[in-house]
N, C-alpha and C positions, 0 to 999 in steps of 0.2 A: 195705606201703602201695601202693595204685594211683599209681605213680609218675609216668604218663606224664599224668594229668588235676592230680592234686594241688598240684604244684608253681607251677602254671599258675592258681589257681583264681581268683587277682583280675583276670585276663584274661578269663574264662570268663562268670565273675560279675562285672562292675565293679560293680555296688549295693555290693560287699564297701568299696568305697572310699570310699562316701559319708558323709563323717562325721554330719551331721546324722542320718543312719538309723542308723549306728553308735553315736552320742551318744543314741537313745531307745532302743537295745534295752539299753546300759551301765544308764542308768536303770531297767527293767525289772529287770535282775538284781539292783542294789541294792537294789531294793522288796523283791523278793521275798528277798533274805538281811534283810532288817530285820525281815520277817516273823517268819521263819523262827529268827535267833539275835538278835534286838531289837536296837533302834537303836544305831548307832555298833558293829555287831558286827564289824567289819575294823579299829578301830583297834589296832596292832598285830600282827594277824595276819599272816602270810606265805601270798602267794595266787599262783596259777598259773592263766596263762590259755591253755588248749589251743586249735593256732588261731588267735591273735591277731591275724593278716594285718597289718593296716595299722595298729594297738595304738591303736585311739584307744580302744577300749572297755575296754585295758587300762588305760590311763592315765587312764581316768576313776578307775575302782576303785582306782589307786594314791595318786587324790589324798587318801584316806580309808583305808587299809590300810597294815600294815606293808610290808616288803621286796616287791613284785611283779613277777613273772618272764611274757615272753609267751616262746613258741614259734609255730612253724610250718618250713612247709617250703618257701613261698613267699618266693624272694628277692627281688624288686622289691618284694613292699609291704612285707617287713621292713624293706628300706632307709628307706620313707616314716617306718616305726616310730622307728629311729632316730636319725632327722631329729629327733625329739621327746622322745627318752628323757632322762633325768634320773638318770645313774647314782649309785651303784650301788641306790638304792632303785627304781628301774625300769629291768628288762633284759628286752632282747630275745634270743633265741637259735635259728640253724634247727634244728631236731631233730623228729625222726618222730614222734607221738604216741604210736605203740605200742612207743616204746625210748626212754623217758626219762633221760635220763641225770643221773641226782637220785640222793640216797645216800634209805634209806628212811623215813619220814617227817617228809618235808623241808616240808610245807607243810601249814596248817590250812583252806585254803579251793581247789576248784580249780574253775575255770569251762570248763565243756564246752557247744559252742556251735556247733552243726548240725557236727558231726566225725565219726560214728560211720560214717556212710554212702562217705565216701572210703574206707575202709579194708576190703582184704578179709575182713578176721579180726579185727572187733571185741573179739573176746572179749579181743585183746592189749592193748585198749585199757583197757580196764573194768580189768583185772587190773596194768594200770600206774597207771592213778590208786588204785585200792584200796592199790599199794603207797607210793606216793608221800604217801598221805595219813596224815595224824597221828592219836593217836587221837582221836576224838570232833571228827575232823574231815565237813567234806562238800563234794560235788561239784555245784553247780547244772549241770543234763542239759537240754537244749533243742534239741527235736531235730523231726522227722516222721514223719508214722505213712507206710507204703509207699501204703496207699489213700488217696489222694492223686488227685484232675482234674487239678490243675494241678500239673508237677513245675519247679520255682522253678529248678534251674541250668542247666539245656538250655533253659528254656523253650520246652517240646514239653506237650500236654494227652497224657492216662495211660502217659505214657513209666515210669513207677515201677512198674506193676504188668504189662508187657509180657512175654513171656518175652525173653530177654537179647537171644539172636538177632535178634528183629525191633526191638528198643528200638536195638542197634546199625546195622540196615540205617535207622531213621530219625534217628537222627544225623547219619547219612554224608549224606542225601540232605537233611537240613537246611542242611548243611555247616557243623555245629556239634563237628567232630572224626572219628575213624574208628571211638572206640564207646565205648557208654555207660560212664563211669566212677563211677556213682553204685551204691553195694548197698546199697538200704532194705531197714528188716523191719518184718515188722505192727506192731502194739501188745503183743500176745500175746506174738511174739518179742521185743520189747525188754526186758519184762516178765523173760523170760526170762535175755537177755543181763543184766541189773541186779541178778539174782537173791542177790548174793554183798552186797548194803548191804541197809539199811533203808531203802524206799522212800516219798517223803512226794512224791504228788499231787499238784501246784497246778493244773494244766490246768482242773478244774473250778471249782476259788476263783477263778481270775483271769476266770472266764467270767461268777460271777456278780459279781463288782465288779471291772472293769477296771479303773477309774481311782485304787484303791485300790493296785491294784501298775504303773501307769503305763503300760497299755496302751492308751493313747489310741486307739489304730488301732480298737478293740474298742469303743467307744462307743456306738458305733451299735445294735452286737446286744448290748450289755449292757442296753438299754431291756426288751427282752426276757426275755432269760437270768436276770437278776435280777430275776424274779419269777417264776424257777421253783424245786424245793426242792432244796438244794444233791445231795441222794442221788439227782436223774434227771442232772443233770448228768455226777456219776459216775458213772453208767450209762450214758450216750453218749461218755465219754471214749471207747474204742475206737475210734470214728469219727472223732474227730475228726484235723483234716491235721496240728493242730502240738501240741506235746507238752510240757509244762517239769514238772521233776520235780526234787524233793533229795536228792541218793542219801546216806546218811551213814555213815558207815563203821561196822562190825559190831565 
């Protein structure tokens, strides 16, 4: 793991902190599992939340799922975590993403939520929830394509598709750290990195009816989008900056 940004990341990002923003995107995942495995599909389940920072998103998902487990590697906002946990049906723990430390198929549902890009060597990540996951389990994946104008934790515009060198000399001179700690990949590459599940698209469903998986934020250009035919939408998926996908285990 990029050890010297990750650790640090609700510093870096404090949005990470705000629960009301935390509390719609928690809602957005629920949507989109209710979709996906029908209503009340967590009750019982045992869910892991990669990531979890400050676990208010986890602790929504707990209050409807069986056993719930967050991780991260940020210690101050795990603290905030838990300030609020409610053991042993919600635990917090710090641990690496890409070294779970879970016996193997410990859990039926796991929530992956903008994670892949801290890390050097995704592939360890992919290859830990794949082991971790039960059979006919899944991974809600939520993430960013690398092309990208605006890159969301530097806030720097096309700092994501920079060559490293110069994304690092504008950090420095942003004085937003000494260098960039983020490694996006296309669409193409993610595509690739996910290649080991069955992969089930929402990016274009939740574009033409937002408000149907609780994207409120999307309202606006779902006026739009929802009245184009869902197979153009899947055809500018590539394009587009954010990404949410159900990866389910093979």
């Amino acid at each position: 793991m990029n050890n010297d940004r990750a650790p640090a990341f609700s510093a870096l990002s404090p949005s990470i902190l705000d629960r009301e923003d935390r509390l719609r995107i928690g809602r957005q995942i629920l949507a989109v599992l209710d979709h996906h495995l029908g209503d009340g599909c967590l009750a019982g389940r045992r869910v892991l939340d990669i990531g979890c920072s400050s676990g208010v998103i986890t602790a929504l998902i707990a209050a409807t799922a069986g056993s719930t487990m967050g991780i991260d590697v940020d210690e101050p906002a795990l603290a905030r975590a838990r300030a609020v946990a409610d053991p042993p049906r919600l635990e917090f723990r710090k641990m690496s993403a890409d070294a779970l430390d879970f016996p193997n198929e410990s859990f039926d549902v796991v929530v992956c939520n903008q994670m892949y890009y801290w890390l050097e060597d995704p592939s360890r990540l992919m290859a830990e929830i794949d082991r971790v996951l039960a059979r006919g389990g899944v991974c809600v994946f939520m993430t960013v394509n690398k092309y990208k104008i605006w890159e969301a934790q530097y806030r720097l515009p096309l700092l994501s598709v920079m060559p490293r060198a110069l994304a690092d000399v504008c950090v420095r001179l942003a004085g937003k750290g000494e260098r960039f700690g983020c490694h996006y990949l296309s669409y193409w590459e993610l595509g690739h990195l996910c290649a080991g599940f069955d992969v089930h698209r929402y990016t274009a469903r939740i574009l033409k009816d937002p408000l149907s998986y609780r994207f409120t934020k999307l309202s606006s250009i779902g006026q739009v989008t929802r009245r184009l035919p869902l197979s153009w939408l899947e055809a500018l998926e590539p394009l587009s900056p954010n990404l949410l996908w159900v990866l389910a285990k093979k």
